[in-house]
N, C-alpha and C positions, 0 to 999 in steps of 0.2 A: 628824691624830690626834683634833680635837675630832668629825668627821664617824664616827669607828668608835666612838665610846662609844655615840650613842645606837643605834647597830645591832646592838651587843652587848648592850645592854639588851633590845632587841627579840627579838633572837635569845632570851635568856634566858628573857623574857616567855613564848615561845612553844613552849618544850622546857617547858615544866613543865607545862602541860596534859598531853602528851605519857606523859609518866612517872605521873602519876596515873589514865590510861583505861586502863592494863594491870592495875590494882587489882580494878575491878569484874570485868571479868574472869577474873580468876585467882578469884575468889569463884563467878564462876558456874561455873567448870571445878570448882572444889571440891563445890559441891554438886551437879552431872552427876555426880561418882565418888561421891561419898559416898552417892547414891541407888542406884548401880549396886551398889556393894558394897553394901548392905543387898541389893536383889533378888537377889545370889546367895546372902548368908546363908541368907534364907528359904526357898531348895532345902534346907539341911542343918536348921535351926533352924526350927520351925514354930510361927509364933505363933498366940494366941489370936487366933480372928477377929475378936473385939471390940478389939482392943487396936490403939491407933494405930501411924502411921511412928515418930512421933518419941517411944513408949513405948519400943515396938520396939528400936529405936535404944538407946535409952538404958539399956534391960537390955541389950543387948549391951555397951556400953561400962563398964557398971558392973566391969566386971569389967578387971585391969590388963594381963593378958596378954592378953586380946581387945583392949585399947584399941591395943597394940602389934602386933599382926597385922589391925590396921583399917589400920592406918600402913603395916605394909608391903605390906600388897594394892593399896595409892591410889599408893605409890609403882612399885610393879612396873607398872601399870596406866598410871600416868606413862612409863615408860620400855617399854611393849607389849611386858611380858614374863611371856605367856600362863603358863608354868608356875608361876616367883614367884608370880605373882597367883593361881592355884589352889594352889598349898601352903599360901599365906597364908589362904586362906577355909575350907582344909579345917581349920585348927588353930584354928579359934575355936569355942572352947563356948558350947554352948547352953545358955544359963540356964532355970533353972527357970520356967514359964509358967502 
């Protein structure tokens, strides 16, 4: 019994790295989609050419039903489902520029 504590320890030690490298990554899938769906907005939504991604962006989101059809585009897009994901981009307005 005193021989499986410390390989339980070890075992333990070594799952926790584990569970935290899925983090960065779920951050860089998020900003892959959240880049994506901005470049299809900008098919419907045409910003000023002076005006940044992350201006861009943020008139877009200013807005509460756009922030909720960003949400469901990133999740349709999660689960590759091509029509979701264009209903969702076709229902976001375009704010004023």
């Amino acid at each position: 019994m005193m021989k499986a504590v410390p390989i339980l320890c070890l075992l333990a030690c070594l799952s926790v790295p584990a569970a935290y490298a899925d983090s960065p990554l779920k951050g860089l899938q998020f900003e892959q989609q959240k880049l994506q769906v901005m470049k299809d907005v900008k098919k419907t939504c045409t910003p000023d050419p002076s005006m940044s991604e992350t201006d861009f962006a943020n008139k877009i989101l200013a807005n509460e039903d756009n922030k909720r059809h960003v949400r469901d585009a990133t999740l349709a897009m999660e689960r590759s489902n091509q029509k979701n994901y264009w209903d969702a981009i076709g229902q976001i307005q375009c704010p004023d520029m």
